[in-house]
C-alpha positions in Angstrom: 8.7 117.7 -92.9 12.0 116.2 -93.9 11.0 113.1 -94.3 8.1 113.6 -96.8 9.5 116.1 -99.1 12.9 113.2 -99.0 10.0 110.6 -99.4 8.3 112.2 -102.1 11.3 113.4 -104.6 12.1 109.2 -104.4 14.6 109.1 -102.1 15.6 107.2 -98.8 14.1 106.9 -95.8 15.3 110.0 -93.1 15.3 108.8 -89.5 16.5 111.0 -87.2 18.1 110.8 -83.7 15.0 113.0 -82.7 12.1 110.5 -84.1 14.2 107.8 -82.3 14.4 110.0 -79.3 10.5 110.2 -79.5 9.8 106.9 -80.0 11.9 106.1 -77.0 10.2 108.6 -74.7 6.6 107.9 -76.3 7.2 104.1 -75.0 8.7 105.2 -71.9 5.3 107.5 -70.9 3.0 104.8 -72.3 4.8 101.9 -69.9 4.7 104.8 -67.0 1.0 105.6 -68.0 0.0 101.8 -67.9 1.7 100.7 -64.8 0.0 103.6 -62.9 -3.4 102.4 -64.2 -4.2 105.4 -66.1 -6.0 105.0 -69.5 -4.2 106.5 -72.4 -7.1 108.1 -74.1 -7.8 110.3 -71.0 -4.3 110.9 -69.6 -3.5 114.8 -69.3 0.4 115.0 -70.1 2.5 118.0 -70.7 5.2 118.4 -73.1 7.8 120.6 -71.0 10.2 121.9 -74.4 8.0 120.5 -76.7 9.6 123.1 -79.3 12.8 121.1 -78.8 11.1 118.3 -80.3 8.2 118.7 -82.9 7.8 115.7 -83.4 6.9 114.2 -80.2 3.5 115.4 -80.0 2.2 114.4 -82.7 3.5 111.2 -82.1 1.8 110.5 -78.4 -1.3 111.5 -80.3 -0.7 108.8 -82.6 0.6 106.8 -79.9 -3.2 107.3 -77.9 -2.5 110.0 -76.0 -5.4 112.7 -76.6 -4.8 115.2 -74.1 -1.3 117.3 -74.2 -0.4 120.7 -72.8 2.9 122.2 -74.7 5.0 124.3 -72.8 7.8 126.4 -73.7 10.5 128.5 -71.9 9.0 131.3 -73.7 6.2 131.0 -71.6 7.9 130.7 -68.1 6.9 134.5 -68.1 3.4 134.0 -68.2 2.8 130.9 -67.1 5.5 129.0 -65.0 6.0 125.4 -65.6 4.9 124.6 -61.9 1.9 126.2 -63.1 1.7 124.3 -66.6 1.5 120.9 -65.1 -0.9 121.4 -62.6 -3.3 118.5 -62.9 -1.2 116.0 -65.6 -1.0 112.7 -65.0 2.3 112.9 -66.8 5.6 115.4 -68.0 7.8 114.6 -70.6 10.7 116.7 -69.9 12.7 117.4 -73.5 14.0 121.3 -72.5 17.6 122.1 -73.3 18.6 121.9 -69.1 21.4 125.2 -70.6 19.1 127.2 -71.0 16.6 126.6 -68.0 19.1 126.0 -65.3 17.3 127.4 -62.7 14.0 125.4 -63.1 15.5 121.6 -63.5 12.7 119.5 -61.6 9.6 119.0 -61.5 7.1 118.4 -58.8 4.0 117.3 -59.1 2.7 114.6 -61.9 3.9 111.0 -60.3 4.9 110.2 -63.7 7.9 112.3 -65.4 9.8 111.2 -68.5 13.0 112.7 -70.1 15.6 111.4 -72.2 17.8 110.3 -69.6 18.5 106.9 -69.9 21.3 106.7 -72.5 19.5 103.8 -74.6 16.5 106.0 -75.0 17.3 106.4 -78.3 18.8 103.9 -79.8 16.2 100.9 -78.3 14.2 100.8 -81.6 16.6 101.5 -84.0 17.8 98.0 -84.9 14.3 96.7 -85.5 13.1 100.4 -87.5 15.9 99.9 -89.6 15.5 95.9 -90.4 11.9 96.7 -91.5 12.6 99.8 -93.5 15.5 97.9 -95.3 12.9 95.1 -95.9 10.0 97.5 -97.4 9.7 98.5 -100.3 9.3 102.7 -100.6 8.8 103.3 -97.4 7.2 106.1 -95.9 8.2 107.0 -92.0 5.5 108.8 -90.6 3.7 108.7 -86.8 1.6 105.9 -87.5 4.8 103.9 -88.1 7.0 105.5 -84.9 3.8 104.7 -82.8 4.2 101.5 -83.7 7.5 100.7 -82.8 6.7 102.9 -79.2 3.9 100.4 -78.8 6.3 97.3 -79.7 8.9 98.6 -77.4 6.6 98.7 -74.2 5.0 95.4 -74.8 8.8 94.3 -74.8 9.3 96.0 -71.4 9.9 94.0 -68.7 8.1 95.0 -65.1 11.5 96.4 -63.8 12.6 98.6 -66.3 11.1 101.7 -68.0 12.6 100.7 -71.6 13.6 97.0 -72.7 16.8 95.9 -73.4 18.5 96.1 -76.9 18.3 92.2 -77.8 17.6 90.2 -80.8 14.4 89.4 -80.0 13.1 93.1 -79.4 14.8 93.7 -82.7 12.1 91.1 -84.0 9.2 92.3 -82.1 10.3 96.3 -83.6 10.7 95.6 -87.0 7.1 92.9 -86.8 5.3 95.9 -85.9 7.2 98.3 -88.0 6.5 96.5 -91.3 3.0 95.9 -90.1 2.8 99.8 -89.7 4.1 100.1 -93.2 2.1 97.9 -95.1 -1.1 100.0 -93.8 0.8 103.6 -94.3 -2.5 104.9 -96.8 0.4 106.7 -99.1 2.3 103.5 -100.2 
């Protein structure tokens, strides 16, 4: 990984539009999972193109998740993604929509995530950043993403998947991500 061979030859912090992108969707699924009174630690939830995002999964373990199917367009031969998500509580969707044009929904799970809100993102940027600036050697890992996912859905209001960029979430993100950092076991 990037961020610990960066980390570990003493240099800066990598944060990359995909771990923000993951931390974004993570929250998203968790506030989805919640609201549709399903308990995190037994949720069955399938990663549709989760080669398009390594780091996702590991995340939405960290995150509480304990049950994920991965799927990849590579296995649309073998096993079709109709097939794939047969009995999840939950999808994330993160395939490249170029090159699977011909299977673009999904049917099934009442709970589907994909990156399509624009602020997906960029939500927890302001307050990963603030805390990371504030730490000293910090290491970016899971444990620290989940955090932020977790401080982004207690932020969410009822009407809205993901909060809204504001101060205050920025305050709540970078809490939780300098919490997260004080307890990372390789500082």
């Amino acid at each position: 990984m990037a961020q610990r061979a960066l980390s570990e030859a003493g240099g800066p912090p990598l944060i990359t539009d995909q771990d923000t992108t993951a931390i974004g969707l993570t929250a998203e699924l968790l506030t989805a999972l919640m609201r549709a009174g399903r308990q995190l630690a037994t949720s069955y939830v399938v990663v549709a193109g989760a080669d398009a995002m390594p780091n996702l999964c590991p995340l939405l373990m960290a995150a509480g998740i304990r049950d994920i199917g991965i799927w990849k367009q590579a296995d649309a031969a073998v096993l079709p993604l109709a097939q794939a998500i047969q009995g999840a509580d939950a999808v994330i969707d993160v395939r490249d929509r170029a090159s699977s044009p011909h299977d673009s929904g999904i049917d099934g799970p009442s709970v589907v995530v994909a990156p399509n809100d624009p602020t997906c993102s960029i939500v927890a940027v302001p307050g990963l950043l603030r805390a990371v600036v504030d730490a000293a050697n910090p290491r970016m890992d899971v444990g620290v993403y989940g955090a932020c996912a977790h401080a982004l859905v207690m932020a969410t209001p009822a009407d809205r998947c993901l909060p809204a960029p504001d101060l205050a979430l920025t305050d709540s993100v970078a809490w939780a991500t300098a919490q997260a950092l004080k307890h990372d076991p390789g500082t």
